[in-house]
C-alpha positions in Angstrom: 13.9 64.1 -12.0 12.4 60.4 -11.8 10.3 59.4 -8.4 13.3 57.6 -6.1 11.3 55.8 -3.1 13.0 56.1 -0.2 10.7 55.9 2.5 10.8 57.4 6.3 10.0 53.8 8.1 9.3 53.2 11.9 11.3 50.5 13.1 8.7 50.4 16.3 5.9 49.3 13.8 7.6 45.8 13.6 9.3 45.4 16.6 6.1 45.9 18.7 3.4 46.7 15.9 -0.1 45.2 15.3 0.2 42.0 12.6 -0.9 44.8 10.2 1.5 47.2 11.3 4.1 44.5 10.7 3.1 43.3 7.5 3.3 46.7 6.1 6.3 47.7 7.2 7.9 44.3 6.1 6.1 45.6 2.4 7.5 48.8 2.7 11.0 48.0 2.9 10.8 45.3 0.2 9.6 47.2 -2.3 11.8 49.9 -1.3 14.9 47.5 -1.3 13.2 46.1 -4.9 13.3 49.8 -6.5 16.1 51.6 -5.0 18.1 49.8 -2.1 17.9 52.5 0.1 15.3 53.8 3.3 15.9 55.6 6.0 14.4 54.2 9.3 13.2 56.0 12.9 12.9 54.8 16.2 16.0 52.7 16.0 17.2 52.2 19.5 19.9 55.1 19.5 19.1 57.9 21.3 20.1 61.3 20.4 22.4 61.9 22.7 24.2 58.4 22.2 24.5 59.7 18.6 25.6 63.3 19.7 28.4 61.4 21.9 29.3 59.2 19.3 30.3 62.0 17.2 31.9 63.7 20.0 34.0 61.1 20.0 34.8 60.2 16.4 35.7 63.8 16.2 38.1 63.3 18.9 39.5 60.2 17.3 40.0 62.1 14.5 41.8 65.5 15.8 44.7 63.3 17.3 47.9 63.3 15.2 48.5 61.6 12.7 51.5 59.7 14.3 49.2 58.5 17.1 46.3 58.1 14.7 49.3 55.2 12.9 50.5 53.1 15.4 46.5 51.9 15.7 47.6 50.8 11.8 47.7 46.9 12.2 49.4 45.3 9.1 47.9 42.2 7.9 44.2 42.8 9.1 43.2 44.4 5.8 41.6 47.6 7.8 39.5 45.2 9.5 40.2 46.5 13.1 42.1 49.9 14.1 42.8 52.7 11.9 43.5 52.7 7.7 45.0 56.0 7.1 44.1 58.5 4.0 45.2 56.9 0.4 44.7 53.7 1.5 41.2 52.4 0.1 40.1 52.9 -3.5 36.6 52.1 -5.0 36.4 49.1 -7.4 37.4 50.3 -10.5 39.1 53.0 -9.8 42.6 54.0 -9.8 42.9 57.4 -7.6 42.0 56.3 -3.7 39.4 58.0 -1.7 39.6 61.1 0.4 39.4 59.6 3.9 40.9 58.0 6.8 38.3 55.5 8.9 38.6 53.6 11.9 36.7 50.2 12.2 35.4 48.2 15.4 34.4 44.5 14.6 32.6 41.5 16.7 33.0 41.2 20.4 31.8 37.9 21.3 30.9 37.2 24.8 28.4 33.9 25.0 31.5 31.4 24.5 31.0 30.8 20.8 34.0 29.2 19.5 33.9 31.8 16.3 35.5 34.0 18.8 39.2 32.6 17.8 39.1 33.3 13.9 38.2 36.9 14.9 40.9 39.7 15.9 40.6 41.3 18.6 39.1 45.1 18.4 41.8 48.2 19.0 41.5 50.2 21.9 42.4 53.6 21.8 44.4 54.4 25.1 44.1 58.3 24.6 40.1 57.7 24.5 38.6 55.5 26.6 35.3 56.7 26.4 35.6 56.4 22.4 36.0 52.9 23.2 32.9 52.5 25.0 30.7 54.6 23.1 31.4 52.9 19.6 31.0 49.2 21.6 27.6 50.3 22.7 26.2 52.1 19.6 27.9 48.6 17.5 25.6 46.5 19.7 22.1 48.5 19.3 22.9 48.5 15.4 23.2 45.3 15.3 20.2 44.7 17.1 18.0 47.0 15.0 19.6 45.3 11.3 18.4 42.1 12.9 14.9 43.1 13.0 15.1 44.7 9.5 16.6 41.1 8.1 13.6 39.5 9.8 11.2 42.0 7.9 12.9 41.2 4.8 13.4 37.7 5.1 9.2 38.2 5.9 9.2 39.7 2.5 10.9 37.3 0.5 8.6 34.4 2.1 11.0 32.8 4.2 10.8 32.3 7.9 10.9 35.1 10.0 14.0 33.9 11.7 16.0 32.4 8.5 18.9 35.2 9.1 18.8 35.3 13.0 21.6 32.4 13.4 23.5 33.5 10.4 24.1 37.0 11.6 24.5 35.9 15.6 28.2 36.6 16.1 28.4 37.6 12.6 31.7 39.5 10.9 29.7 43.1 11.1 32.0 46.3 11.2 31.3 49.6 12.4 33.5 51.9 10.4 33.8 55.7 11.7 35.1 57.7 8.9 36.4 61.1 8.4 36.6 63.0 5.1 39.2 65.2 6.0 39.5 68.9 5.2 41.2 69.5 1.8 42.9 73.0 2.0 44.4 73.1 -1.3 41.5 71.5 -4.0 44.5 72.0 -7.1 46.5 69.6 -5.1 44.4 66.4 -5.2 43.9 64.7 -8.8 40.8 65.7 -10.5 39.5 62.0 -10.3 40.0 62.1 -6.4 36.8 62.1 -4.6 35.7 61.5 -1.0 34.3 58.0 -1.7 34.3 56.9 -5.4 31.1 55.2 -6.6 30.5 52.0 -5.3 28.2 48.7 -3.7 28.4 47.6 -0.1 29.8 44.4 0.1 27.6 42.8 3.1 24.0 42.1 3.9 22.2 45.5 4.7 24.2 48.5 6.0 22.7 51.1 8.4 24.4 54.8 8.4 24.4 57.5 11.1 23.4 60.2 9.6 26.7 62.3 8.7 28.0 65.6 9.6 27.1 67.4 5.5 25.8 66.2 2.7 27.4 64.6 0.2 25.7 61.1 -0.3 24.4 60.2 -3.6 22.8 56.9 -5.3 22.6 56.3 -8.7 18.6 55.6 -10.2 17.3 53.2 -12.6 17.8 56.2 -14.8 21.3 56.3 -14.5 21.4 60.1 -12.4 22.5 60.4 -9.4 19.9 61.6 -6.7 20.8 63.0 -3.2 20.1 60.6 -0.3 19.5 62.5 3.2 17.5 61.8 6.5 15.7 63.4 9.0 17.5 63.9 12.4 18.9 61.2 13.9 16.7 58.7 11.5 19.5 56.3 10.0 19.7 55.3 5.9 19.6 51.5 5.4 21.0 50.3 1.9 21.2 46.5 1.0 24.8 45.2 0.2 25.8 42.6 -2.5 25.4 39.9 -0.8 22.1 40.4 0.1 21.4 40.8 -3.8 23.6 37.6 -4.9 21.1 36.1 -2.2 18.2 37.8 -3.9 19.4 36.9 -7.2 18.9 40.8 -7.9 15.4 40.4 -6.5 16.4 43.2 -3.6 19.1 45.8 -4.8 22.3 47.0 -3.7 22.5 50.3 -5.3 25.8 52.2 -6.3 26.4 55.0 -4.4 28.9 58.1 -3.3 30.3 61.0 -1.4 30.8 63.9 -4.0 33.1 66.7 -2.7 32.1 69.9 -1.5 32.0 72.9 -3.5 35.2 74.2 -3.2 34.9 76.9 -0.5 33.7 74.0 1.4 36.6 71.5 0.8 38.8 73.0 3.9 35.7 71.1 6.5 35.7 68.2 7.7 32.7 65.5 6.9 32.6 62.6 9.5 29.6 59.6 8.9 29.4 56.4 10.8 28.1 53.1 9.0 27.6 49.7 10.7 28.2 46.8 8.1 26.2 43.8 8.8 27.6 41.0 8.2 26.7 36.8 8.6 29.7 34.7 9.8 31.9 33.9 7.1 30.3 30.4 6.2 27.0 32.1 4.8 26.2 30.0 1.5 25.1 33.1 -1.0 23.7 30.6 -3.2 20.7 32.4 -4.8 17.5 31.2 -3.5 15.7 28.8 -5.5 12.7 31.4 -4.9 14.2 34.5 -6.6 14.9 32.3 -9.8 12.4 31.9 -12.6 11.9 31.8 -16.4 12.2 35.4 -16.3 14.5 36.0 -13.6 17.4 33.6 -14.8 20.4 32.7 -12.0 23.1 35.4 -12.0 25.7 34.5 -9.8 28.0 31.5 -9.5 28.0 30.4 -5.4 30.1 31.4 -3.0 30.1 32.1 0.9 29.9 35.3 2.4 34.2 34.6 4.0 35.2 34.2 0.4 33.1 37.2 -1.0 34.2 39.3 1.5 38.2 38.5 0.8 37.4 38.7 -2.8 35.9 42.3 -2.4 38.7 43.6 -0.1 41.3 42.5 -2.7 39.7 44.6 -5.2 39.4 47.5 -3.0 43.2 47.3 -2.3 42.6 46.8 2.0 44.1 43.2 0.7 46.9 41.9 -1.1 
C-alpha cells in the first residue's frame, strides 16, 4: 500500500501558536493538501458534547416519518435549504443515485449585509427545536475554524494571511447532515447503488464530523482507494474544486466515497455531518498567476464560484 499523508494537525498551533508553531502548521497542511487533499484536524472549537448533541439530534431528524421528513422538501432551492429525500442526488457521472437522504442548513446573516436578500431563508424543523439550535451553533464554530485553516493556506501559497477573510464573510457555506439509511433487503438496490458514489467537493475546503462507521475512502496518486478515518472528535478537512481551480491544481481536491457495508451491516444506519465552505457567489476562481508556470500550464477557463456552484448542482441532478 503507498504512504497517504494525512496528518493529525492542532488547529491551536495557529490560532494561538509561537511564529514557528504557525509556520509549520501552515507547512503541514500545504503539503498535505499538495499530496492528498485530506487532514484531519484537533482542537477545533467543538466540544464533545456539542458533537454528541449534534448527533443526538441528527438522529432525531432522521427517525421522524418520512411524510414529515417531505413537507421540509422546498422545490426550486436545489436541496439548498431543508430536506432532499433518498434518490434524489447522484454523483457526477453516474446514473444510479446515492443511498441517502440529507438535510442542509445555509448562511444566517446577522451584521446587515445586503447579501442577506439573495439567500433563502434556513428551514426550521417545528417537531425539533433544539435541532434547530444545535446545527446553528455547530454551523458557526465550523465556520470559524475553516477560516483559520484558509488563512494557513492562503500563508502557504504566499498570499496575505487575510486574502480569503472577506471572500468567505457571509459566504454560501452549507452544513449538510446526512443519513445513509439502513438497507434491509441488499438484492433490492441495483448493484451500481452505493452510499455516496465517487466524487470531488465542489467548494473551498470542507471539514467533516467524524461519522457514525466507516465507510470513507479517497482515491491515491496510485489510483487505490485508501480508508480515511480520525481520532475522536478530530474533524477530516479535504480541499474542494474550487480551491484547486484557484490553485491551478497546485492544492488537490481528491475523489472520494462512502462504500457500503458488508452486507450483515447494510440494515444500520450511518449518519456524517460535513460543513461546506463556501465564498459568496462572486468569488473570481481565476487561477492565480502564482500557481502558473512553464511547467505548471493554466488548466481551467475562469469562472466565479455562483456560476461553478450552479454548474456543479446541474450535474449532480439537485438542478434542472
Amino acid at each position: 500500500m503507498s504512504k497517504v499523508n494525512i496528518p493529525r494537525l492542532d488547529l491551536n498551533d495557529y490560532i494561538n501558536g509561537t511564529a514557528a508553531d504557525r509556520k509549520q502548521f501552515s507547512d503541514n497542511i500545504g503539503k498535505a493538501f499538495n499530496q492528498t487533499g485530506f487532514v484531519t484536524i484537533t482542537n477545533h472549537g467543538l466540544s464533545k458534547q456539542l458533537i454528541d448533541e449534534l448527533y443526538t439530534q441528527v438522529k432525531a431528524l432522521f427517525a421522524l416519518p418520512d411524510d414529515v421528513k417531505q413537507k421540509y422538501e422546498i422545490p426550486g432551492l436545489a436541496g439548498q435549504r431543508g430536506y432532499t429525500g433518498k434518490g434524489k442526488e447522484t454523483a457526477k457521472g453516474f446514473k444510479t443515485p446515492d443511498l441517502k437522504e440529507f438535510w442542509q442548513i445555509g448562511q444566517t446573516v446577522t451584521d446587515g449585509d445586503p447579501i442577506k436578500d439573495i439567500y433563502p431563508d434556513n428551514v426550521a424543523v417545528d417537531e425539533l427545536p433544539s435541532f434547530n439550535v444545535t446545527t446553528l451553533e455547530v454551523y458557526k464554530k465550523l465556520e470559524d475554524a475553516g477560516k483559520h485553516l484558509l488563512q494557513a493556506i492562503a500563508v502557504y501559497l504566499n498570499l496575505p494571511e487575510n486574502y480569503f477573510d472577506d471572500k468567505v464573510h457571509n459566504g454560501n457555506s452549507i452544513l449538510r447532515t446526512l443519513h445513509y439509511f439502513p438497507i434491509t433487503d441488499p438484492d433490492s438496490v441495483p448493484d451500481d447503488a452505493v452510499r455516496a458514489g465517487a466524487h470531488e467537493d465542489i467548494n473551498l475546503i470542507t471539514l467533516l464530523i467524524g461519522a457514525s462507521a466507516d465507510g470513507l475512502e479517497l482515491l491515491t496518486r496510485e489510483g487505490t482507494w485508501f480508508p480515511v478515518k480520525a481520532h475522536g472528535e478530530d474533524l477530516v478537512v479535504n480541499v474542494g474544486d474550487m480551491l484547486q481551480r484557484l490553485t491551478n491544481n497546485k492544492l488537490k481536491s481528491t475523489t472520494h466515497r462512502v462504500v457500503n457495508p458488508p452486507r450483515e451491516l447494510m440494515k444500520y444506519s450511518r449518519f456524517s455531518v460535513p460543513f461546506f465552505l463556501h465564498p459568496k457567489s462572486g468569488m473570481d476562481l481565476t487561477s492565480l498567476e502564482s500557481c502558473i508556470d512553464a511547467d505548471h500550464p493554466k488548466l481551467y477557463t475562469d469562472i466565479t464560484a455562483g456560476e461553478y456552484l450552479d454548474e456543479r448542482l446541474r450535474e449532480i441532478g439537485l438542478k434542472m
